[in-house]
N, C-alpha and C positions, 0 to 999 in steps of 0.2 A: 421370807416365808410367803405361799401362795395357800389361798384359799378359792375354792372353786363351786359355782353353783353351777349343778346339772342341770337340764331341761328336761323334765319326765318323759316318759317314753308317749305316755297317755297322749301326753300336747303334740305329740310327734304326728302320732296316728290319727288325732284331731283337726291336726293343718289339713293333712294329706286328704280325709275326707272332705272339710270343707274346699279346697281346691275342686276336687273331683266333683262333687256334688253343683256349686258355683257354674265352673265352667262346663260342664255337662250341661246342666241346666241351661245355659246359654246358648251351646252349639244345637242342642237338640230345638229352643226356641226359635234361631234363626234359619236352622236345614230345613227345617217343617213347615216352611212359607207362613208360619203362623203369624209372622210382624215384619218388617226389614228393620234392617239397622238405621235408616235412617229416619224411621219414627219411633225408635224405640233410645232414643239418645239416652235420656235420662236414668231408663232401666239399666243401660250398659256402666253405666259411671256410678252409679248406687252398687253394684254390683263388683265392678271394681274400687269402689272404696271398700267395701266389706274385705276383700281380700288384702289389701294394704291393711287396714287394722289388724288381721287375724296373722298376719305376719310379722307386725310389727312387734302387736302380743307374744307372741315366740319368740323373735329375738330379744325381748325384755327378760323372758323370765330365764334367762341365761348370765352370768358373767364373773367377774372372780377380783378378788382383791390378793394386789403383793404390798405387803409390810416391810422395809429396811430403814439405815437408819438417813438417807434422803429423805423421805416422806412413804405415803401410799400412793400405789397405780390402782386406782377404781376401773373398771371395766363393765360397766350395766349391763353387760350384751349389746347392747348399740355401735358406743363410742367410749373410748378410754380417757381419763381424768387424772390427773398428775397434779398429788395436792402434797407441798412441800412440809416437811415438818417442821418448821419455824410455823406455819399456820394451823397446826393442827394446836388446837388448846387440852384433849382429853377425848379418849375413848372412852364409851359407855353404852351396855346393854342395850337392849331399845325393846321392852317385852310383848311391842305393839307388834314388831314384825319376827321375834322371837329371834332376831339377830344381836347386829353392833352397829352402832353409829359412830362415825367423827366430830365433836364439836368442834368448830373451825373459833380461831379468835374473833375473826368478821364477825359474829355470830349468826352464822350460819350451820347447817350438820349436814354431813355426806352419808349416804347409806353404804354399808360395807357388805357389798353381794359375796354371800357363798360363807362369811363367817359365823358359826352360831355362837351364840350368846355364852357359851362356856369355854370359848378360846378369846375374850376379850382381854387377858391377863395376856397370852402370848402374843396379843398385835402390840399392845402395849411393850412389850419385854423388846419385841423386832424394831422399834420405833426405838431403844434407848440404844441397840444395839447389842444385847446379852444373850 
């Protein structure tokens, strides 16, 4: 069984402005003989880091978990997570993120993107296999 976290449309149209706004902002800085690039180093890399975090934040708030009875595939949005079910110790609520956690035996806990909190009965059921 698959569960899946959308990415708002909101954050969609958010990137897109910040991109635009960012790199506008720059082209129009350096077409206008206002500065060159090569005294303005610092601005250009502050400026690209901002866009690497604002993208980064977008692919975060995406990703999806599968339930069988191997274990769970976590998927943050980033990078996928394959945590076997010999290590998982228990599923449980998590009402800070209004989701589901993994308790791992290690004790450790995995977040389970895209499940809310009143299908933790069915990750649990996919995990025994029923």
């Amino acid at each position: 069984m698959t569960w899946t976290r959308h990415r708002p449309k909101a954050l969609s149209w958010a990137l897109l402005l910040a991109f635009v706004l960012v790199i506008g902002f720059t082209i129009a800085r350096y077409v206008g003989d206002e500065v060159s690039v090569g005294d303005d180093v610092l601005g250009l890399v502050l400026r690209l880091a901002v866009l690497v975090v604002v993208v980064f934040a977008y692919l975060r708030s995406g990703g999806s978990t599968t339930a069988s009875t191997d274990g769970l595939v976590v998927h943050n949005g980033v990078r996928a997570t394959e945590v076997p079910a010999a290590a998982i110790k228990g599923v449980e609520e998590d009402p800070r993120r209004g989701g589901a956690v993994a308790t791992l035996a290690a004790g450790g806990a995995v977040e389970l993107p895209g499940v809310p909190a009143a299908d933790v009965r069915q990750v649990r059921r996919a995990l025994k296999g029923r």
